[in-house]
ChimeraX commands (.cxc) that place a marker at each C-alpha (Angstrom):
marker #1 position -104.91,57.42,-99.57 radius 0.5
marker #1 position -102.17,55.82,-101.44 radius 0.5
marker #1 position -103.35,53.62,-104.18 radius 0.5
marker #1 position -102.43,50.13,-104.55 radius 0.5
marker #1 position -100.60,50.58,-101.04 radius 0.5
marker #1 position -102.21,46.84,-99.66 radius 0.5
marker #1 position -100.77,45.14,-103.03 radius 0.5
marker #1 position -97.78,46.62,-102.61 radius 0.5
marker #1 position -97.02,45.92,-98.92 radius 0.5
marker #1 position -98.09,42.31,-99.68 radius 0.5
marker #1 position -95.58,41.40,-102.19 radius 0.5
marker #1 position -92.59,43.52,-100.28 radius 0.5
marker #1 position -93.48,42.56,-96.69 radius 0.5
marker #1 position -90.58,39.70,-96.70 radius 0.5
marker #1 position -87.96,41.69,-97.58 radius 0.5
marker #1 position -88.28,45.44,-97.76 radius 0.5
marker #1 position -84.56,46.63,-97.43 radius 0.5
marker #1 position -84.26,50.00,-99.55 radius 0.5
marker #1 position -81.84,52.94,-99.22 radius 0.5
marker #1 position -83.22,56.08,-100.09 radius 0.5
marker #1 position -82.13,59.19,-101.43 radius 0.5
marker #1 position -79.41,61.68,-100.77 radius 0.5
marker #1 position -81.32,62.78,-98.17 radius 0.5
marker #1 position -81.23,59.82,-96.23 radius 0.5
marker #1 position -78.12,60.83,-94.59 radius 0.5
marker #1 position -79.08,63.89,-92.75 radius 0.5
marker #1 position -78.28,63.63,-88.88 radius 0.5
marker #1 position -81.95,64.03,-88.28 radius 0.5
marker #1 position -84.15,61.98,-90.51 radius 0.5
marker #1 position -87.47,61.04,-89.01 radius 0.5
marker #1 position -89.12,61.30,-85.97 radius 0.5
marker #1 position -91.63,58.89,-84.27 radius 0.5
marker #1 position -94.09,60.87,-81.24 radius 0.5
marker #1 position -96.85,58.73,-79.78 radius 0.5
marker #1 position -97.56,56.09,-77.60 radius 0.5
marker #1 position -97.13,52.34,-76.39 radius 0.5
marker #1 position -98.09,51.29,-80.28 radius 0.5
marker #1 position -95.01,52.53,-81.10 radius 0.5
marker #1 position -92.78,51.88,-78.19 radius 0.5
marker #1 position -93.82,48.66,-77.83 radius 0.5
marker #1 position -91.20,45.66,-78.37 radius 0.5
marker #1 position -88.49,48.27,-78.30 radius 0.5
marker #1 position -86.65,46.49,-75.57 radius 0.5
marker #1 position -86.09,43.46,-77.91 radius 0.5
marker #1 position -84.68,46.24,-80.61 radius 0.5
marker #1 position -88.18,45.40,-82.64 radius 0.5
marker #1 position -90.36,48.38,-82.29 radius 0.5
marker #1 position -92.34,49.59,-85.15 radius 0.5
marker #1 position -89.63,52.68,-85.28 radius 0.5
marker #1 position -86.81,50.11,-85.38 radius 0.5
marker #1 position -88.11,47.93,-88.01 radius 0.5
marker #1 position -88.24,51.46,-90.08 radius 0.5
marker #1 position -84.73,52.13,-89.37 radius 0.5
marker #1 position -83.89,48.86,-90.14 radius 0.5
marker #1 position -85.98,48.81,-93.59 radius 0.5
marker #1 position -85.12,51.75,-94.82 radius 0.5
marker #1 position -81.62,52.21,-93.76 radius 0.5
marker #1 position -82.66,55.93,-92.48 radius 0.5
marker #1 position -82.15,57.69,-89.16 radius 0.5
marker #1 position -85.29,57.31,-86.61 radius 0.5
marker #1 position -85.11,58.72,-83.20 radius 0.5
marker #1 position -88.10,57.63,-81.68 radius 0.5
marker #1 position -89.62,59.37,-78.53 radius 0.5
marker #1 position -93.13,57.26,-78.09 radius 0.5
marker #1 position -93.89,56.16,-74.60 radius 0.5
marker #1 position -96.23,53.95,-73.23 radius 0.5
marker #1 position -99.09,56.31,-71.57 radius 0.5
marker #1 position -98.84,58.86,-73.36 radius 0.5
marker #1 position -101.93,61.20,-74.11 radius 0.5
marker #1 position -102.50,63.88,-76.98 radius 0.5
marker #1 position -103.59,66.29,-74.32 radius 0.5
marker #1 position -103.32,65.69,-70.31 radius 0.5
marker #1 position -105.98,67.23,-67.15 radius 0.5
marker #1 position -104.10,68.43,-64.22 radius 0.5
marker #1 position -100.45,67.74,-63.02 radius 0.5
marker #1 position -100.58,64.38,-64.20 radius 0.5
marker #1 position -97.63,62.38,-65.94 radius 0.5
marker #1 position -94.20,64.05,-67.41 radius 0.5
marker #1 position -92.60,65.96,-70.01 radius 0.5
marker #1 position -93.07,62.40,-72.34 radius 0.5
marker #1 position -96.69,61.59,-71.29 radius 0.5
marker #1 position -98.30,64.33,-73.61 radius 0.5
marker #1 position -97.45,63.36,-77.15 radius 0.5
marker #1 position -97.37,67.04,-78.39 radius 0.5
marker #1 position -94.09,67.88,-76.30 radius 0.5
marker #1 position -92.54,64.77,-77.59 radius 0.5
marker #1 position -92.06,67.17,-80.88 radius 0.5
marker #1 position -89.13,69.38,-81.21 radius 0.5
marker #1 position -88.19,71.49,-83.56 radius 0.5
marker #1 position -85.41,70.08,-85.63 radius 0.5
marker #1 position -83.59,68.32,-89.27 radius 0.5
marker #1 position -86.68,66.50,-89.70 radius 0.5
marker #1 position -87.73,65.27,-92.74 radius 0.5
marker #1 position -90.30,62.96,-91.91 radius 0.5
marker #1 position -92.80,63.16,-88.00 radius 0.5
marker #1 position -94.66,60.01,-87.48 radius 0.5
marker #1 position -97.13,60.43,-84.99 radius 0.5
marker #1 position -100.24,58.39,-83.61 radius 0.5
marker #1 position -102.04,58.72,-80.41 radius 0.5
marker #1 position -105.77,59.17,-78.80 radius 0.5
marker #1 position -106.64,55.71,-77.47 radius 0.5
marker #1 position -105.68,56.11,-74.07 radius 0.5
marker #1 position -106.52,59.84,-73.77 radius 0.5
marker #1 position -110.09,57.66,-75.15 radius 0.5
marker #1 position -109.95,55.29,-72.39 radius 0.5
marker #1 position -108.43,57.23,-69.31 radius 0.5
marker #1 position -111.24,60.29,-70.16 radius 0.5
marker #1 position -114.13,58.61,-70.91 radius 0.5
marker #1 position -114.29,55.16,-71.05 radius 0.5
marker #1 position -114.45,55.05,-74.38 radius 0.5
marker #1 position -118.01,55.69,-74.17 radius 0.5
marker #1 position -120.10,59.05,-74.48 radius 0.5
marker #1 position -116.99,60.52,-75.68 radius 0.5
marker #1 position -118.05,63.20,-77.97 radius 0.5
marker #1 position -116.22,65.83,-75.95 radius 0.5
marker #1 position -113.09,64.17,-75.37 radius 0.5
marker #1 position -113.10,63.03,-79.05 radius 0.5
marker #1 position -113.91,67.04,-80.13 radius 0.5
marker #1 position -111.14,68.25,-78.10 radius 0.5
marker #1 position -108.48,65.19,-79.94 radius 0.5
marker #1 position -109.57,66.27,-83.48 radius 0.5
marker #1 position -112.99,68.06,-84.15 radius 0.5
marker #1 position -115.35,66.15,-86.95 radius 0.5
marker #1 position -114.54,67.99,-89.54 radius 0.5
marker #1 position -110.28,68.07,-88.47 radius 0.5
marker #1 position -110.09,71.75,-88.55 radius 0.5
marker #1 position -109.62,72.07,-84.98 radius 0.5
marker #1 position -108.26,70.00,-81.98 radius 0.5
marker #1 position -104.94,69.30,-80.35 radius 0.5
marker #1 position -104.20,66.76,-83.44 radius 0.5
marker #1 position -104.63,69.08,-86.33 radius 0.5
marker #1 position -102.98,71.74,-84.05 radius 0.5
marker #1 position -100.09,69.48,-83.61 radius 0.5
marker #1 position -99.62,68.61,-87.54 radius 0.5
marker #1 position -100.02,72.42,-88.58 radius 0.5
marker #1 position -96.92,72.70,-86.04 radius 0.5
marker #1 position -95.17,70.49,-87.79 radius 0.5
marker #1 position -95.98,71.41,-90.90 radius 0.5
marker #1 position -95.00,74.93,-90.72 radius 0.5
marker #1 position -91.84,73.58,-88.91 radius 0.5
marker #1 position -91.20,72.14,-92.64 radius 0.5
marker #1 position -90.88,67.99,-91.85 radius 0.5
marker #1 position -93.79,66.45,-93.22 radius 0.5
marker #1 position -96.45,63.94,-91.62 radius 0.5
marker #1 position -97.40,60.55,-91.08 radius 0.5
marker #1 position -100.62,59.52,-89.42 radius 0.5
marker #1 position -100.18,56.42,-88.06 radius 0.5
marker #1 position -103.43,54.97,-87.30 radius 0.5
marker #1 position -104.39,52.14,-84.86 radius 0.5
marker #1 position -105.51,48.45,-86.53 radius 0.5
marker #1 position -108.76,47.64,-85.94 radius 0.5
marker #1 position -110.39,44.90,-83.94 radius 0.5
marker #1 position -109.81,43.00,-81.50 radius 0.5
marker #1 position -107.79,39.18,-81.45 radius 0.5
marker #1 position -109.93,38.48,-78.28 radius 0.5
marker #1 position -111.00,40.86,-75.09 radius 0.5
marker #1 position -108.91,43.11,-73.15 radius 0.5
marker #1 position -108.73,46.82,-72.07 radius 0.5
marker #1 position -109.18,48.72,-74.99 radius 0.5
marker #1 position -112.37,46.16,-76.36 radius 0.5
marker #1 position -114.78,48.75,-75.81 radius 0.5
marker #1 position -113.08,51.43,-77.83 radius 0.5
marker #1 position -113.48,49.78,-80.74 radius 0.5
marker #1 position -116.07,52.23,-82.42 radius 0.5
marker #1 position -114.75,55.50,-81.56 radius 0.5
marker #1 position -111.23,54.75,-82.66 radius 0.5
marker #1 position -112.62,54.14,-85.85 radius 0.5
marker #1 position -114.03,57.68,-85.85 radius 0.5
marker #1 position -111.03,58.74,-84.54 radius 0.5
marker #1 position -109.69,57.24,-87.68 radius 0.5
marker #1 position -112.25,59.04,-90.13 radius 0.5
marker #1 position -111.43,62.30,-88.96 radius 0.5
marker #1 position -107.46,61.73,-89.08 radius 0.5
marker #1 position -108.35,60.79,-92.76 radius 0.5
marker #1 position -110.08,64.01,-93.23 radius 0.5
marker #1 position -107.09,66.16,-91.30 radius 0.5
marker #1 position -104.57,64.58,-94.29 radius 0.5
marker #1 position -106.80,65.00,-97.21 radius 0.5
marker #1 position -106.71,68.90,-95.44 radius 0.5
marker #1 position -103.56,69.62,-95.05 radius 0.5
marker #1 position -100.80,69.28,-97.48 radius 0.5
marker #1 position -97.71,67.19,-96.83 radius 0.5
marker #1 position -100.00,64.86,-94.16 radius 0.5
marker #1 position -100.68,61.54,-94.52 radius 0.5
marker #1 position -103.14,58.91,-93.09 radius 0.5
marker #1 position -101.18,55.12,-93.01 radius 0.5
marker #1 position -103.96,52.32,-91.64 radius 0.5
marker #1 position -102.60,49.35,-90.43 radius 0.5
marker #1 position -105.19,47.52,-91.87 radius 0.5
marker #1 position -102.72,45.69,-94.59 radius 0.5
marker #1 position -100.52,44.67,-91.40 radius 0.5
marker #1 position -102.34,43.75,-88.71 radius 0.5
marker #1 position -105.29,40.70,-89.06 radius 0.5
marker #1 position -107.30,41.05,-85.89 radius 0.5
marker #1 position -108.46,37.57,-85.82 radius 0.5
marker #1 position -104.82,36.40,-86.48 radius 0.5
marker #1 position -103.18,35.96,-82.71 radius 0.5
marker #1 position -99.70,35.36,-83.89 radius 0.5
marker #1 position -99.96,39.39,-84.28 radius 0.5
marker #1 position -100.74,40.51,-80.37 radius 0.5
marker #1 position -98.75,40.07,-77.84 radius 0.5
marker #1 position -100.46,37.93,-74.64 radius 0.5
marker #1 position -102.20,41.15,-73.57 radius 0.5
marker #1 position -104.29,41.16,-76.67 radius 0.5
marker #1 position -103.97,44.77,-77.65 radius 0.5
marker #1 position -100.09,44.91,-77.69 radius 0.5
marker #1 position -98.39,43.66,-81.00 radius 0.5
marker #1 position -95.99,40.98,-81.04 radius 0.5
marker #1 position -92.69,40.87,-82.50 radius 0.5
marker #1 position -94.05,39.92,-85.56 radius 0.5
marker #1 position -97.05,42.34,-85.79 radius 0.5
marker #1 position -94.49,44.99,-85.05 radius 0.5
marker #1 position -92.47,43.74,-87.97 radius 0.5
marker #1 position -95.33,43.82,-90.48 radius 0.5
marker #1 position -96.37,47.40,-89.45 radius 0.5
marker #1 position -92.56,48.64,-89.78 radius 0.5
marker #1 position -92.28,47.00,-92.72 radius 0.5
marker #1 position -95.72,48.83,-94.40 radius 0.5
marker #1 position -94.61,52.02,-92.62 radius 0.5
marker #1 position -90.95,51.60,-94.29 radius 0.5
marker #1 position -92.63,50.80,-97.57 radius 0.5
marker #1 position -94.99,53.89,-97.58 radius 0.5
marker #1 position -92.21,56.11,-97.30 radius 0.5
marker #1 position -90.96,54.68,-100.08 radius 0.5
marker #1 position -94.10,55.34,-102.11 radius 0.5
marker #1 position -94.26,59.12,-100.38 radius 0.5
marker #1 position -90.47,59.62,-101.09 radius 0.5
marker #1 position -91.17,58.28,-104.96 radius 0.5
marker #1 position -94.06,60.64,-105.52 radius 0.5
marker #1 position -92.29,64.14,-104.12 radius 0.5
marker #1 position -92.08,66.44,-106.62 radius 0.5
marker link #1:1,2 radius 0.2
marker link #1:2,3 radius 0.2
marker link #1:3,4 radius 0.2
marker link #1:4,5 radius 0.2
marker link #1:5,6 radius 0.2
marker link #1:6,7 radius 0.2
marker link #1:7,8 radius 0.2
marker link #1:8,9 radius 0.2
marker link #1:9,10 radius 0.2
marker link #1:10,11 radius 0.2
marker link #1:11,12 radius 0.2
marker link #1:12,13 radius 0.2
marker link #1:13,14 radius 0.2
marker link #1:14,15 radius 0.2
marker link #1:15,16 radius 0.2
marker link #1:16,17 radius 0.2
marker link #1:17,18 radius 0.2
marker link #1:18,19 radius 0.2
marker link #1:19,20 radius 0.2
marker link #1:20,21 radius 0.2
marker link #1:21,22 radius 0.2
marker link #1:22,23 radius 0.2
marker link #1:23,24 radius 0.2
marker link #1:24,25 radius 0.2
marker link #1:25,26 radius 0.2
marker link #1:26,27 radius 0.2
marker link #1:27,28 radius 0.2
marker link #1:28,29 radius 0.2
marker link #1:29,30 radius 0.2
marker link #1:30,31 radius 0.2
marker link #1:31,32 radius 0.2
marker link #1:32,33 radius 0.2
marker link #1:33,34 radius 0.2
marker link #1:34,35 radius 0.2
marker link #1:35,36 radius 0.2
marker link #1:36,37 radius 0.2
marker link #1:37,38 radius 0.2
marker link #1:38,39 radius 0.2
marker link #1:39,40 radius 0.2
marker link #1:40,41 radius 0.2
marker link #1:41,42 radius 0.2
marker link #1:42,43 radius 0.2
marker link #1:43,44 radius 0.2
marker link #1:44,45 radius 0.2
marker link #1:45,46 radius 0.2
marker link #1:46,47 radius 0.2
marker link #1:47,48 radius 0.2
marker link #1:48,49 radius 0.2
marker link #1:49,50 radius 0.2
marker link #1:50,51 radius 0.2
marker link #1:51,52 radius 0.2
marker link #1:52,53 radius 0.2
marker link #1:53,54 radius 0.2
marker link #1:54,55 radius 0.2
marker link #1:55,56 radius 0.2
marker link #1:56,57 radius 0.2
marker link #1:57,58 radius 0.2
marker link #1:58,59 radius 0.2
marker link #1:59,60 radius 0.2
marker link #1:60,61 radius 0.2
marker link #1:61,62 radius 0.2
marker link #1:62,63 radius 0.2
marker link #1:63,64 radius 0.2
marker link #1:64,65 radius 0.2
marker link #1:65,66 radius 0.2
marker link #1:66,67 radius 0.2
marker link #1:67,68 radius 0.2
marker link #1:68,69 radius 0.2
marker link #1:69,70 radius 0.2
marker link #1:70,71 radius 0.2
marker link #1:71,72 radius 0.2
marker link #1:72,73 radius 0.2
marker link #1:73,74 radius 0.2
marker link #1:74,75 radius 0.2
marker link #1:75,76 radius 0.2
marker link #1:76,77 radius 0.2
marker link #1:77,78 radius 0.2
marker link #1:78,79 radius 0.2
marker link #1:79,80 radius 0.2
marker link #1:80,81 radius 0.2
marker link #1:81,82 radius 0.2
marker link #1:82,83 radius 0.2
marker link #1:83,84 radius 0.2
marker link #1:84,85 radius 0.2
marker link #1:85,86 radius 0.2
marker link #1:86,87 radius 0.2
marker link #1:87,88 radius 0.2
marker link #1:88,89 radius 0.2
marker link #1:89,90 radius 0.2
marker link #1:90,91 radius 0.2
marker link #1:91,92 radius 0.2
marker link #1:92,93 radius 0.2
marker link #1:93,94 radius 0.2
marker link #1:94,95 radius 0.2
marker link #1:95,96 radius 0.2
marker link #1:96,97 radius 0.2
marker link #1:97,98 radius 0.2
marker link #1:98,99 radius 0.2
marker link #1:99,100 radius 0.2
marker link #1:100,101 radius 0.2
marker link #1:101,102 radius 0.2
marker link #1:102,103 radius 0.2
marker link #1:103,104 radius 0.2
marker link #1:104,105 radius 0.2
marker link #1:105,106 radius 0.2
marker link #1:106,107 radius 0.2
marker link #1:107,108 radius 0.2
marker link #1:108,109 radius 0.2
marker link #1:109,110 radius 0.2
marker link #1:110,111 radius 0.2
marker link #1:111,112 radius 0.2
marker link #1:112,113 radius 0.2
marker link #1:113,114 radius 0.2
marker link #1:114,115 radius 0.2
marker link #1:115,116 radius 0.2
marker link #1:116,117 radius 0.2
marker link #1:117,118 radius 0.2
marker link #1:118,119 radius 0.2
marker link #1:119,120 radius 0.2
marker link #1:120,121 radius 0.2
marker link #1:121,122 radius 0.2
marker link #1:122,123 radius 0.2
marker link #1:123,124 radius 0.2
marker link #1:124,125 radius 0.2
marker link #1:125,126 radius 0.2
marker link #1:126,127 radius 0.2
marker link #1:127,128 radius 0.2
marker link #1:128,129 radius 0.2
marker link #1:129,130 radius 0.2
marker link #1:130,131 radius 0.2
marker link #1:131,132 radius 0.2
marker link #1:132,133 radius 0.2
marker link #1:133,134 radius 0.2
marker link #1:134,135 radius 0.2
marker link #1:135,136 radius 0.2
marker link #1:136,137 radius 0.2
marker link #1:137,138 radius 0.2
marker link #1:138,139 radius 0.2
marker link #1:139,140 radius 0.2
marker link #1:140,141 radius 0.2
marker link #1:141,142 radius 0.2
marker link #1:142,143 radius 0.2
marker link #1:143,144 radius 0.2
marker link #1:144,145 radius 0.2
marker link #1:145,146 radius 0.2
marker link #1:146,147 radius 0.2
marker link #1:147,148 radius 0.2
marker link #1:148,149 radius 0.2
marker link #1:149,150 radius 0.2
marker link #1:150,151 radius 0.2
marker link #1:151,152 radius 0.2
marker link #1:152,153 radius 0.2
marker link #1:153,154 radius 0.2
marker link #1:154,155 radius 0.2
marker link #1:155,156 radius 0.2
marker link #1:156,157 radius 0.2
marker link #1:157,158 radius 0.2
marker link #1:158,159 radius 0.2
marker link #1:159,160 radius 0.2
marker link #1:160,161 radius 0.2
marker link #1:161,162 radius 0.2
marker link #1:162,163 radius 0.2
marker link #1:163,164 radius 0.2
marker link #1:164,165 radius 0.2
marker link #1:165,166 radius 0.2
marker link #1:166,167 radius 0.2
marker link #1:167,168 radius 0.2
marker link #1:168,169 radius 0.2
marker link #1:169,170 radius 0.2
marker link #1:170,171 radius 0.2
marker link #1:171,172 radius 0.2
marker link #1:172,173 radius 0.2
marker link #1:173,174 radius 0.2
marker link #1:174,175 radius 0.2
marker link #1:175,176 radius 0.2
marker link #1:176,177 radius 0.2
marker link #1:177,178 radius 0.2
marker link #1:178,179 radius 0.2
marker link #1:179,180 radius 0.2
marker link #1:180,181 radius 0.2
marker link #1:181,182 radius 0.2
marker link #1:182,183 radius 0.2
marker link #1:183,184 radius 0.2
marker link #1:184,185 radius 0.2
marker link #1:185,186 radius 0.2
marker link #1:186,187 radius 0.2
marker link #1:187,188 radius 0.2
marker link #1:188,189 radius 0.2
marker link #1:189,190 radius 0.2
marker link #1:190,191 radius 0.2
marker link #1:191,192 radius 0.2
marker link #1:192,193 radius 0.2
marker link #1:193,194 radius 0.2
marker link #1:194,195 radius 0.2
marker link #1:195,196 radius 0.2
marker link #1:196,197 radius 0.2
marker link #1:197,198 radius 0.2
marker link #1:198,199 radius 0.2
marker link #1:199,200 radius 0.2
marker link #1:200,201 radius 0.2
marker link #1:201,202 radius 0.2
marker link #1:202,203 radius 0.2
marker link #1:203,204 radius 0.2
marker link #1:204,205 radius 0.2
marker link #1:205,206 radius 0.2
marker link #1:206,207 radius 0.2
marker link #1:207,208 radius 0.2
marker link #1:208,209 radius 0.2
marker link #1:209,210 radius 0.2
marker link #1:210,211 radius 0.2
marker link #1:211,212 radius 0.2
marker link #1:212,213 radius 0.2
marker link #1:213,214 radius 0.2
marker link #1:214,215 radius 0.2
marker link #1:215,216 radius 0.2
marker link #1:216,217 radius 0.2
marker link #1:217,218 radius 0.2
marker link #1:218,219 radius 0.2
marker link #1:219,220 radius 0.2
marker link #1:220,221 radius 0.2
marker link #1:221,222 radius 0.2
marker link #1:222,223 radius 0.2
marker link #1:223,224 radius 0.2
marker link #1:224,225 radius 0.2
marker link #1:225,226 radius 0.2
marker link #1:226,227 radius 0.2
marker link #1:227,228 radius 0.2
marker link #1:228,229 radius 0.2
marker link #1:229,230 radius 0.2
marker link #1:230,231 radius 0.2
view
């Protein structure tokens, strides 16, 4: 997606601290929609979103909650537990989004899901709530981040078994941004080491303070890239 992006990240990771342009100081700057990935930690002021605030310098109002699904069944959950009505229209220059793992999980068992996964994002990312969601965006004018989930697994816990269709889950976000104009895919996979525990928190799936920080810090330095490359 973004070439050299892993090199990059590596060599800035320690101390990313850029201000960027003009536009940087617009009372809405980017917004963050998805779930616990990207709430997570947010009570010690180190959520993903925060560590791209803090990076960057820019304004980040971040709406993620824990729970939250790309599309909900029934009368179940609130106004913040379907990741689509997390997004309002707005100043936006920037919507980060992620989301699908639990709407994997709670729907079907991350197993046999061809039907759940069809209705998140269909295989060839024309159709689905996900693509529906960035053309929203899109035509709304702010542009898109992807934000996909890191891969593996630093030992078993609740989301183990969804290993295999989050990757495909993956593949066809990577095909919605090489789609549509002014999205883009960001893996974690320069971030996050699954077999490195000083990443997850104690639940295993959960980052810690410090994966957090390394996933801000590749988020904040991807905008940089995005921002450099605008025409």
């Amino acid at each position: 997606m973004i070439s050299k992006i892993r090199d990059l990240f590596l060599a800035a990771c320690a101390a990313v601290s850029v201000l960027l342009p003009a536009e940087a100081d617009a009372k809405d700057d980017i917004l963050v929609i998805g779930d616990s990935m990207l709430e997570w930690q947010s009570f010690k002021g180190a959520s993903i979103p925060q560590v791209l605030a803090k990076r960057t310098k820019r304004n980040v109002e971040n709406r993620a909650a824990s729970g939250a699904k790309l599309f909900l069944t029934g009368a179940e959950g609130n106004a913040r537990s379907v990741i689509p009505t997390q997004y309002t229209k707005g100043n936006w220059n920037w919507v980060v989004v992620n989301g699908g793992a639990n709407d994997l999980l709670a729907k079907c068992g991350c197993s046999r899901c061809d039907s759940v996964l069809d209705k998140l994002i269909s295989e060839d990312a024309s159709s689905g709530v996900l693509p529906d969601l960035a053309k929203q965006i899109r035509d709304d004018g702010p542009r898109v981040i992807l934000l996909a989930y890191y891969e593996g697994n630093v030992r078993p816990n609740l989301f183990s078994r969804c290993e295999k269709v989050v990757k495909e889950l993956t593949k066809r976000q990577r095909r919605l941004a090489s789609r549509l104009r002014g999205v883009e895919l960001v893996r974690t996979k320069a971030a996050i080491d699954p077999k490195n525990r000083s990443h997850f928190a104690l639940d295993g799936f959960h980052l810690s303070r410090k994966g957090t920080r390394r996933v801000g810090a590749l988020l904040a330095q991807t905008l940089v890239q995005l921002e450099a490359r605008r025409p």
